[in-house]
C-alpha positions as CSV (number, residue, x, y, z in Angstrom):
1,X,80.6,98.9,75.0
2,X,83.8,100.1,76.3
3,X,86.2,102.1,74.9
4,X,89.6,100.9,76.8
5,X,91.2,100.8,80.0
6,X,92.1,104.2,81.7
7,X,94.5,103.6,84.8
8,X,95.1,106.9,87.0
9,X,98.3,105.9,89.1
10,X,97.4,107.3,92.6
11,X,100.9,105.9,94.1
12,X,103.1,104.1,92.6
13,X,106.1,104.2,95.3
14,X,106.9,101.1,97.8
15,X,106.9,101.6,101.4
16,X,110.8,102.4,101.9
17,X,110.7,105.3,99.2
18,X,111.0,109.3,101.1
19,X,108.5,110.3,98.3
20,X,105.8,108.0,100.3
21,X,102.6,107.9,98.5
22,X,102.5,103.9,98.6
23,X,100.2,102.2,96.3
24,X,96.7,102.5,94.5
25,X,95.3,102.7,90.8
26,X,92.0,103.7,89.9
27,X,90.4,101.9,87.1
28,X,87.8,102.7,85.0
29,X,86.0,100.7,82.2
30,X,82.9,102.5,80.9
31,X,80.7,103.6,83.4
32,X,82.4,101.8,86.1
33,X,85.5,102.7,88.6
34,X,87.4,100.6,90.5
35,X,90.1,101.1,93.0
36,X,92.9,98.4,93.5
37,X,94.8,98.7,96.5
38,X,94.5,101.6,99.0
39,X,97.7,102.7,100.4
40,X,98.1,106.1,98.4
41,X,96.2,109.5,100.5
42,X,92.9,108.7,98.5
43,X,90.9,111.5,100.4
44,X,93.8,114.0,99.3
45,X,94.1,112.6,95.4
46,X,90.3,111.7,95.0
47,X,88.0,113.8,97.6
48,X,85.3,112.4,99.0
49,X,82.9,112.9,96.5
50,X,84.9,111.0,94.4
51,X,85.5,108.3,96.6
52,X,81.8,108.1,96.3
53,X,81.3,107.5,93.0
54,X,83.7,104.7,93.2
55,X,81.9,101.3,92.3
56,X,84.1,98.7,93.8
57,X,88.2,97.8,96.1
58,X,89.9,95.6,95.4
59,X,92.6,94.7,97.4
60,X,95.6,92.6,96.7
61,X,97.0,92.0,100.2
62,X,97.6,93.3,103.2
63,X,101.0,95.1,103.6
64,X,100.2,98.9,104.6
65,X,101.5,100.2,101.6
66,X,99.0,98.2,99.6
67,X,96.0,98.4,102.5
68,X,96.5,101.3,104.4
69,X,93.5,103.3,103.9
70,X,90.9,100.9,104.5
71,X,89.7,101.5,107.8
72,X,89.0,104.8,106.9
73,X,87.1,104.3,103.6
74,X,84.8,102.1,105.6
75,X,84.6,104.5,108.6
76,X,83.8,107.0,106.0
77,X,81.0,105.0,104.0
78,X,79.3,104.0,107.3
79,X,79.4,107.8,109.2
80,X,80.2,110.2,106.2
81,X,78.4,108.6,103.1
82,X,74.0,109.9,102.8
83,X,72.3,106.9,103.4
84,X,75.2,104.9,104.6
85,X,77.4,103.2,102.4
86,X,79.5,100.3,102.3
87,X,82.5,99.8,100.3
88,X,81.8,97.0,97.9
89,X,85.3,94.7,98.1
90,X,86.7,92.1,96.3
91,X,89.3,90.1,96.9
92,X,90.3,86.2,98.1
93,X,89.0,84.6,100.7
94,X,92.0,84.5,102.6
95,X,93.6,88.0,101.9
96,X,89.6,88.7,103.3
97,X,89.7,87.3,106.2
98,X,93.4,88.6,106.9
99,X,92.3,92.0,106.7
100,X,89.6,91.4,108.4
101,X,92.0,90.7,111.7
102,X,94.3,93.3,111.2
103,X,91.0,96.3,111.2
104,X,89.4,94.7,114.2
105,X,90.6,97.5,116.5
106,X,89.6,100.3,114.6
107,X,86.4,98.8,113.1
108,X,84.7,96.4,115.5
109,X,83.7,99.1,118.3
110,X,82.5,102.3,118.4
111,X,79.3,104.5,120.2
112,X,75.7,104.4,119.6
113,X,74.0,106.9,117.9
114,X,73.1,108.7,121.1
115,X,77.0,108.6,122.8
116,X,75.7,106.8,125.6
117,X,77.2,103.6,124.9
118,X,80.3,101.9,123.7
119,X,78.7,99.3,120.5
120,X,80.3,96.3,118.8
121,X,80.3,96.7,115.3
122,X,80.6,93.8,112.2
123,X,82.6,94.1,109.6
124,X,79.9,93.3,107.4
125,X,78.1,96.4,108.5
126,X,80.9,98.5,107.0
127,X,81.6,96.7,103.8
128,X,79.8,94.4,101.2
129,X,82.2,91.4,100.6
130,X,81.9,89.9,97.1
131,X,84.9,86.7,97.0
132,X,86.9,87.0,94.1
133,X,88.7,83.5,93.0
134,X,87.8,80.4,93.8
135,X,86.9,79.0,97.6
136,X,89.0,76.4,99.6
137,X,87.5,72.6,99.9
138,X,89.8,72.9,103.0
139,X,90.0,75.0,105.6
140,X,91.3,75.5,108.9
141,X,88.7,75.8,111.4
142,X,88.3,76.4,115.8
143,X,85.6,74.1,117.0
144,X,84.1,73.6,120.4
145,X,85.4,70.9,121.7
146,X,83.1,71.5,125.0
147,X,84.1,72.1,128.7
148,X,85.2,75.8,127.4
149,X,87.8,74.3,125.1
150,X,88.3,74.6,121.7
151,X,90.6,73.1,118.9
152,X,91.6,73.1,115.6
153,X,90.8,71.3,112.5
154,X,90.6,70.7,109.2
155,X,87.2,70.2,107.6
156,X,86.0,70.0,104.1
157,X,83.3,72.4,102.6
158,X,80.2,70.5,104.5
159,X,81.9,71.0,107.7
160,X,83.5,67.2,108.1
161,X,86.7,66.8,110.3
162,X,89.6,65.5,107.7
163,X,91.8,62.8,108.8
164,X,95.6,63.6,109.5
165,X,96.8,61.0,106.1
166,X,94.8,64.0,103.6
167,X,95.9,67.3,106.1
168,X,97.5,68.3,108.8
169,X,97.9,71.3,111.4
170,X,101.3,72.8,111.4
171,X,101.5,75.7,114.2
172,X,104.9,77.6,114.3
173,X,106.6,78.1,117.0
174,X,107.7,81.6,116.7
175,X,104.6,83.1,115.5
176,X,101.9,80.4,116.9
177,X,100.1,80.7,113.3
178,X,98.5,77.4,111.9
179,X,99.1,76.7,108.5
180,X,98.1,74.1,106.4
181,X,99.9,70.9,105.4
182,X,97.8,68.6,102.3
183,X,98.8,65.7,101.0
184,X,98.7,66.3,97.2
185,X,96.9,63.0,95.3
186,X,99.1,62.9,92.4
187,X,102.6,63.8,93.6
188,X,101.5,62.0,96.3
189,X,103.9,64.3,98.5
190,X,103.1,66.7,101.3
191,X,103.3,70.2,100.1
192,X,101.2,73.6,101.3
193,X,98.5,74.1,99.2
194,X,98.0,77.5,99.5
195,X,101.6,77.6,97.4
196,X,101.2,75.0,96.0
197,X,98.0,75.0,93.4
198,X,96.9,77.8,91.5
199,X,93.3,79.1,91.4
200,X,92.6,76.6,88.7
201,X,93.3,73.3,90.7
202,X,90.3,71.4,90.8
203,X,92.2,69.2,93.6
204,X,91.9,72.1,96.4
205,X,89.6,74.6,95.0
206,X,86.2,74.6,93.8
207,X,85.1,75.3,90.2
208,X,83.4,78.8,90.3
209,X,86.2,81.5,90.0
210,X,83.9,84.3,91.0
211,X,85.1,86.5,88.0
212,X,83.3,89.6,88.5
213,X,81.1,90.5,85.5
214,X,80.6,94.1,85.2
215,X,77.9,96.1,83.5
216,X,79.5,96.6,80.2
217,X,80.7,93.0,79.9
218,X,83.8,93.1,80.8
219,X,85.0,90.6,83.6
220,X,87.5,91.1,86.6
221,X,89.3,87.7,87.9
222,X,91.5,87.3,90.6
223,X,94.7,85.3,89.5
224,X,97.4,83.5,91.8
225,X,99.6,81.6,90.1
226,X,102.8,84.3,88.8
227,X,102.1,85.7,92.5
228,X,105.2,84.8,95.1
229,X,105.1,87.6,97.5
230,X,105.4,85.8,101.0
231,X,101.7,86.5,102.3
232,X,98.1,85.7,100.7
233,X,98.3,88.2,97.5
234,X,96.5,88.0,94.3
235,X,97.3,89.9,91.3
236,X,94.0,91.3,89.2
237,X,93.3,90.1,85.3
238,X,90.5,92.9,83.7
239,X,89.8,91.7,80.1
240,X,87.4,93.7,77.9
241,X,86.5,92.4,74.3
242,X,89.8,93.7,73.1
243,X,92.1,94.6,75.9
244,X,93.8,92.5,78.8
245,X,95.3,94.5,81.8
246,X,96.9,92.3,84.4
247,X,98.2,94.0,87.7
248,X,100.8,91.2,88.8
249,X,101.0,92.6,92.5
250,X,104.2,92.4,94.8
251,X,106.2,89.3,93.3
252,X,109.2,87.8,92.5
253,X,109.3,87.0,89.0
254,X,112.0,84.6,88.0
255,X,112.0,82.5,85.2
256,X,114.9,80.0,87.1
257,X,113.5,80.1,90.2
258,X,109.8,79.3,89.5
259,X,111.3,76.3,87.4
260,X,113.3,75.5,90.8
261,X,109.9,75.7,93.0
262,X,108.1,72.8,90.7
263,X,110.9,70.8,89.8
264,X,113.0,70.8,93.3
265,X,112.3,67.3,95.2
266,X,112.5,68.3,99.3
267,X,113.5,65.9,101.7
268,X,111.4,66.1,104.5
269,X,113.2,66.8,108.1
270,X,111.2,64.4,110.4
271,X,111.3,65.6,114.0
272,X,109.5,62.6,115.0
273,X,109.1,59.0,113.9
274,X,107.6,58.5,110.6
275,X,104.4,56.6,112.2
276,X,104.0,59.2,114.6
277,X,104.1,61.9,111.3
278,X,101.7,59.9,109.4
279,X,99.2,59.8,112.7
280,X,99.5,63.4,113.8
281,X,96.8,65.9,113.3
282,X,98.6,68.6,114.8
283,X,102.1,69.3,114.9
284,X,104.0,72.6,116.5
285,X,107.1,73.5,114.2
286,X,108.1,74.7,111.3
287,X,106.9,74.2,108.2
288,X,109.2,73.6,105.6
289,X,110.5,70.8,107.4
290,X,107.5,69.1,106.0
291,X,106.8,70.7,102.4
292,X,108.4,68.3,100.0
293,X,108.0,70.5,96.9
294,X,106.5,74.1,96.3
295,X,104.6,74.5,93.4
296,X,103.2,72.2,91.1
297,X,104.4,72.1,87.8
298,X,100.5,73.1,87.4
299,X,101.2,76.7,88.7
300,X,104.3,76.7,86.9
301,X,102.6,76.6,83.6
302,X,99.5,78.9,84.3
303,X,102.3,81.1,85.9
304,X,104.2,80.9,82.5
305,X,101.0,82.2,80.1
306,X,98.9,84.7,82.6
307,X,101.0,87.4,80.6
308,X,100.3,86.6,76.7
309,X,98.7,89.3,75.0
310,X,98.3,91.3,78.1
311,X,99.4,95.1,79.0
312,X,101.1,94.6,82.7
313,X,101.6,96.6,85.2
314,X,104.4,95.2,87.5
315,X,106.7,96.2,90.7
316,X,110.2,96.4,90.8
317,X,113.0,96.8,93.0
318,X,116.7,96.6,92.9
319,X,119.3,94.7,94.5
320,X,117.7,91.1,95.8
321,X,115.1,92.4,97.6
322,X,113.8,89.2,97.9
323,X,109.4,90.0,97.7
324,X,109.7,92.0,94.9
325,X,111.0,91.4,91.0
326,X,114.7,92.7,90.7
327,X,115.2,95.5,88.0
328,X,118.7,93.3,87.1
329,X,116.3,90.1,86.3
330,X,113.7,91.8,84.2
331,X,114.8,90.3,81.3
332,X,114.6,86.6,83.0
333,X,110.8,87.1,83.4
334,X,107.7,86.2,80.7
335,X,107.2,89.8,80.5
336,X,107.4,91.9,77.4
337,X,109.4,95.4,77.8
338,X,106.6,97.4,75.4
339,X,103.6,95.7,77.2
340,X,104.9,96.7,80.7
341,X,104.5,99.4,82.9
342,X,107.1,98.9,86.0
343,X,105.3,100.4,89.6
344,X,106.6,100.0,93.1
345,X,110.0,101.6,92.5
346,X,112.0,103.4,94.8
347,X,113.8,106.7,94.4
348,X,116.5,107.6,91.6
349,X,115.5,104.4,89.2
350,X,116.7,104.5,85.8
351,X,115.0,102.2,83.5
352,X,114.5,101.1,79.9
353,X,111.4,99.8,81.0
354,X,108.5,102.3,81.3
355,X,108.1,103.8,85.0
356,X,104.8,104.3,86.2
357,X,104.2,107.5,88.3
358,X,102.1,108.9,90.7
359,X,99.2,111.3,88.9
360,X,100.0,109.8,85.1
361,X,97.3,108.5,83.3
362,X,97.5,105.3,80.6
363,X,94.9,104.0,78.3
364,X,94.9,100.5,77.3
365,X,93.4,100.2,73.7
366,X,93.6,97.0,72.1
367,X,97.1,95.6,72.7
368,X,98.9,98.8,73.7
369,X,99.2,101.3,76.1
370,X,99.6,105.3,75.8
371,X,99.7,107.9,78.6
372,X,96.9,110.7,78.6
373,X,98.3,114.1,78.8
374,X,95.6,116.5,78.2
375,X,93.7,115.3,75.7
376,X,96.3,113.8,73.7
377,X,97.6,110.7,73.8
378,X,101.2,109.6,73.4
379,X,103.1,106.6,73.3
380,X,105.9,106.2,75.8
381,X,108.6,105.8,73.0
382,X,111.8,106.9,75.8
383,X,114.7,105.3,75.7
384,X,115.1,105.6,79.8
385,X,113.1,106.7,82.1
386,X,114.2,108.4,85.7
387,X,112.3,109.3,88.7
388,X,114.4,111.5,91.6
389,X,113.1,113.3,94.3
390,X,109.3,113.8,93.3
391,X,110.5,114.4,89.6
392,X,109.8,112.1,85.9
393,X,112.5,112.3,83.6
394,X,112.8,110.8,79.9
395,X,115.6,110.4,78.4
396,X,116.3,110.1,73.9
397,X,119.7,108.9,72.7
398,X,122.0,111.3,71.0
399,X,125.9,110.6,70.4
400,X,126.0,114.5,71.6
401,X,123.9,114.4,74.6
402,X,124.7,116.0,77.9
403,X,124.2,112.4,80.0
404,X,125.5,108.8,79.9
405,X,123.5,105.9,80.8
406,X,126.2,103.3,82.8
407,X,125.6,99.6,83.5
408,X,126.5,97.8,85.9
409,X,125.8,94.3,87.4
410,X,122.6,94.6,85.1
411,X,121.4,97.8,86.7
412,X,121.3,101.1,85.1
413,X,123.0,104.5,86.4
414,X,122.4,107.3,84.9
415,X,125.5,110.5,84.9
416,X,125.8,114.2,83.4
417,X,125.4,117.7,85.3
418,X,129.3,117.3,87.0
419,X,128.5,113.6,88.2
420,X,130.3,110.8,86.5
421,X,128.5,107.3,86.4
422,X,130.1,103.8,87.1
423,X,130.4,100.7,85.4
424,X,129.9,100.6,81.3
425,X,129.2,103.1,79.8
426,X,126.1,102.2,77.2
427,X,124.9,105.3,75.3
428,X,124.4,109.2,75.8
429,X,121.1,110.8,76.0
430,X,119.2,114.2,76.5
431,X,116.8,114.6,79.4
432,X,113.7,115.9,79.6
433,X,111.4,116.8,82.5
434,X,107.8,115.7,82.5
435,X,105.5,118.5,83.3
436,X,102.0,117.2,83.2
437,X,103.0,114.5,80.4
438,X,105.0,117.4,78.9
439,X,108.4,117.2,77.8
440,X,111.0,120.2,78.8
441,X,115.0,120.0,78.5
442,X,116.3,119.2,82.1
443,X,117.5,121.7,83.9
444,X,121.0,122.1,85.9
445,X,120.6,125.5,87.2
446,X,119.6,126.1,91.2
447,X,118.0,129.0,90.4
448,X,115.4,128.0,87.8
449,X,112.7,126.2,87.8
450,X,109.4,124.6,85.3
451,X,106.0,125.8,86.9
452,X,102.9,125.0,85.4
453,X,100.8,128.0,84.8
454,X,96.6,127.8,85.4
455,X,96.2,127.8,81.6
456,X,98.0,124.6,81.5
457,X,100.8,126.6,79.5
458,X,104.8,125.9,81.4
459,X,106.9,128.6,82.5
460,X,111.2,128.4,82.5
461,X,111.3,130.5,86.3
462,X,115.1,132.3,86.8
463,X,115.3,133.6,90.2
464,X,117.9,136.3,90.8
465,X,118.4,139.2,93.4
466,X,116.4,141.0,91.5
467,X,113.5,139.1,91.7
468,X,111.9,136.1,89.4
469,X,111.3,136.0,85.6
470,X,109.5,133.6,83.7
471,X,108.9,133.2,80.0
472,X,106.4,130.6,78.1
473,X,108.6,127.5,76.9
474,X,107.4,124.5,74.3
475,X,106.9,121.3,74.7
476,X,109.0,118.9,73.1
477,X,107.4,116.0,73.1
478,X,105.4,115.7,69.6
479,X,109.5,116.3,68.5
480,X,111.4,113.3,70.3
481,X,112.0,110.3,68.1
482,X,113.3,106.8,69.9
483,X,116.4,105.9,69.6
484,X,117.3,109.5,68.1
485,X,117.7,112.7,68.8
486,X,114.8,115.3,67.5
C-alpha cells in the first residue's frame, strides 16, 4: 500500500536563471525513491548516503540542466558505492542512447585497479539500463559494408534492410545527423516518425510499453505524446491506486498549435526529381523539405487526455521562448490551474498558478496536492505566487494591500515597496515570505531580515549601529484565506 506521492523539488530553475540549481525531483512512493532528472547539485542537497538509497533515474532528456550530474552519479556508484553499484536508469531508447554519446569522454576510459594502465570502460558497467516506453520496429543502423566501409540503413527489428518506398535516410547538412524519414500507411504521406506517432502507435512501435511496476504496485510509464521540446524527451506518468502524477518535461503546450501540427497538409520541396525521391535511400539535406505533416491526429488526441485527473507538474517560461510553455498561453493548454504545479521558471515570476521551488515538498493524495511544511500539511490556496532572487513569496488579495498585481500582454507584474507596475492594474494584495513553508509579512526594510532559528522557530533580525536584535514572530499561514484578506 502506498500512502501518496511526496515530490522533494531539488531544482526547479531553467538553465538561464542566476539562481542556477537546474532541474531534479525526488520521488518517493512507499518504500521506493526515484530521481527524475539530474541537473540540480544532488551530492550537495542529498549526500551520498542518500544518493545511495535511491532505487532508480530517470531521465527525461539530455539538455544539461535536465542531465548534468550523470557522469558523476555513475562515477560515484562504480568507485565510491561498497560493493559497486550501478545506477538503475530508465528512460527511452533513444534519449538512452543519446546520453550515452554525450558521457563517452568521461565514462568510457579510465585506469586499472593497479594505475598501471589506461582501461576502456562500458557504459553498462556503470549503470543498469531498464527501457522505459515502447521500442522502434525501425531503426537507423551502420553496417559493414566490407573493404573497411560502412553505411547506413534502415532495418526492421530482425535486422532486415528496408526498402527506400517504407524509409529513408535524411543526413543534414549542417550537422551531418541522420534522421529518419517513414512513409506512414494510412496518411500515406512521408512524415518523421519519431514526431510523428505517440508511444501508442502500433504502426512504428511495438506493443510492450515497459511501464515499470514497482514493489507496492504502483506503475511508472514513460509518455510522449503532449512532449514538443525539439530533442528526444519524454515526460513521466506515476499512477498509484488513487493518485496520477505526470511530469510533462520541457514542452510547448499549445492548444492551436498542436491542432496546427495534425491538421497542417506540407508540401514537400523536392530537390530532385520525383522518381529519383521515390528511389533514394539516402538523401543529404534538410528535413522538412520532406515531412508532409507533423503529428498525427493520433498524438493529437493522446496529447489532449494524458492530463485528466492527473496532478502535473509543468515548466514555464515567458515571452515565446519557443521549447518551453509560455506563462501568457497557460490558459490555451489542457491543463487545470488547481492540479498544476508550474517548474522551470526564471527569476522574478509572478503567477496565479502555483510555483514550484527548490527544497518545497508536495504530497499528492488522491486528486490534490498540498505542500509539507513540518509536519503539517497545507493547501496552496495563494492568489500569486513570486520568486526573486533566491526568495518564495505568496501573495492574498485585500482592497488595502500594500502591492498591485499589473497585466500586461497576458503576463503578470507584480508593484508596491516605491515601484509602480505597468499595464492593468488587476487587484491589490499583501505579501508574505515563505520561510520553510511559513508565512511572514514581506519586508521593505534593508536592515532586517527572517532567519530561521535551530528550533525551527523565525526570527524578525533589525540591524543597527548598535548591533542586531531579533524577536520571535508568527506564522501567518493557518490565518490567510483566498481571495481575502485574514
Amino acid at each position: 500500500m502506498t500512502d501518496g506521492i511526496t515530490v522533494r523539488i531539488l531544482g526547479d530553475f531553467g538553465p538561464f536563471s542566476r539562481m542556477g540549481k537546474s532541474i531534479a525531483y525526488q520521488v518517493t512512493i512507499g518504500e521506493s525513491t526515484f530521481l527524475i532528472d539530474c541537473g540540480a547539485p544532488l551530492f550537495q542537497q542529498i549526500g551520498s548516503v542518500g544518493l545511495k538509497e535511491i532505487k532508480g533515474l530517470i531521465i527525461t532528456h539530455c539538455h544539461d540542466d535536465h542531465k548534468r550530474w550523470f557522469t558523476d552519479l555513475a562515477l560515484f556508484g562504480m568507485y565510491e558505492c561498497d560493493p559497486n553499484h550501478k545506477i538503475f536508469f530508465l528512460t527511452s531508447e533513444d534519449i538512452h542512447d543519446e546520453l550515452i554519446k554525450a558521457s563517452g569522454p568521461a565514462l568510457d576510459r579510465s585506469l586499472s585497479n593497479d594505475s598501471k594502465n589506461i582501461i576502456d570502460i562500458a557504459c553498462e558497467d556503470y549503470i543498469d539500463y531498464r527501457i522505459m516506453g515502447p521500442a522502434a520496429k525501425y531503426r537507423i543502423v551502420s553496417i559493414d559494408e566490407g573493404r573497411g566501409k560502412t553505411g547506413l540503413y534502415i532495418t526492421d527489428r530482425h535486422g532486415n534492410v528496408v526498402g527506400p518506398d517504407i524509409a529513408k535516410i535524411i543526413i543534414s547538412q549542417k550537422t551531418k545527423r541522420p534522421r529518419m524519414l517513414f512513409h506512414d500507411p494510412h496518411y500515406r504521406e512521408w512524415v518523421e516518425p519519431e514526431s510523428f506517432y505517440p508511444f501508442s502507435s502500433s504502426v512504428f512501435y511495438e506493443e510492450d510499453r515497459n511501464n515499470y511496476i514497482g514493489p507496492e504496485g504502483f506503475a511508472i510509464e514513460a509518455i510522449k505524446a503532449p512532449v514538443w521540446h525539439g530533442i528526444p524527451c519524454i515526460g513521466i506518468k506515476i499512477t498509484t491506486g488513487e493518485e496520477t502524477l505526470v511530469f510533462s518535461s520541457d514542452t510547448v503546450h499549445d492548444k492551436d498549435l498542436w491542432k496546427q501540427l495534425y491538421t497542417e497538409k506540407r508540401t514537400r520541396q523536392l530537390r530532385m526529381s520525383k522518381k529519383e525521391f521515390e528511389s533514394a535511400a539516402v538523401i543529404y539535406g534538410d528535413i522538412n523539405d520532406y515531412i508532409e505533416r507533423v503529428w498525427s491526429e493520433e498524438r493529437y488526441r493522446e496529447a489532449s487526455n494524458v492530463f485528466n485527473d492527473a496532478i502535473v507538474i509543468h515548466d514555464v517560461s515567458a515571452g515565446n521562448s519557443i521549447v518551453h510553455t509560455d506563462y501568457e498561453k497557460l490558459n490555451n493548454t489542457f491543463l487545470e490551474k488547481d492540479k498544476v504545479l508550474l517548474t522551470h521558471s526564471l527569476d522574478r515570476i509572478t503567477s496565479e498558478w502555483v510555483l514550484c521551488d527548490t527544497g518545497k515538498s508536495f504530497r499528492i493524495k488522491g486528486k490534490r496536492f498540498f505542500e509539507i511544511a513540518g509536519d503539517a500539511f497545507y493547501p496552496m490556496n495563494a492568489d500569486i505566487y513570486y520568486k526573486e532572487a533566491g526568495r518564495y513569496y505568496v501573495g492574498y488579495r485585500n482592497e488595502k494591500g500594500r502591492y498591485t498585481v499589473y497585466e500586461k500582454d497576458r503576463l503578470l507584474e507584480l508593484s508596491g515597496g516605491g515601484k509602480t507596475g505597468t499595464g492593468k492594474p488587476l487587484f491589490r494584495v499583501d505579501m508574505y515570505e515563505d520561510i520553510s513553508g511559513k508565512y511572514f509579512p514581506r519586508l521593505e526594510e534593508k536592515d532586517a531580515v527572517y532567519m530561521e532559528r535551530g528550533d525551527a522557530r523565525v526570527e524578525l533580525v533589525r540591524f543597527t549601529e548598535k548591533g542586531s536584535r531579533g524577536e520571535i514572530v508568527d506564522n501567518h499561514r493557518d490565518r490567510l484565506i483566498k481571495g481575502g484578506a485574514p
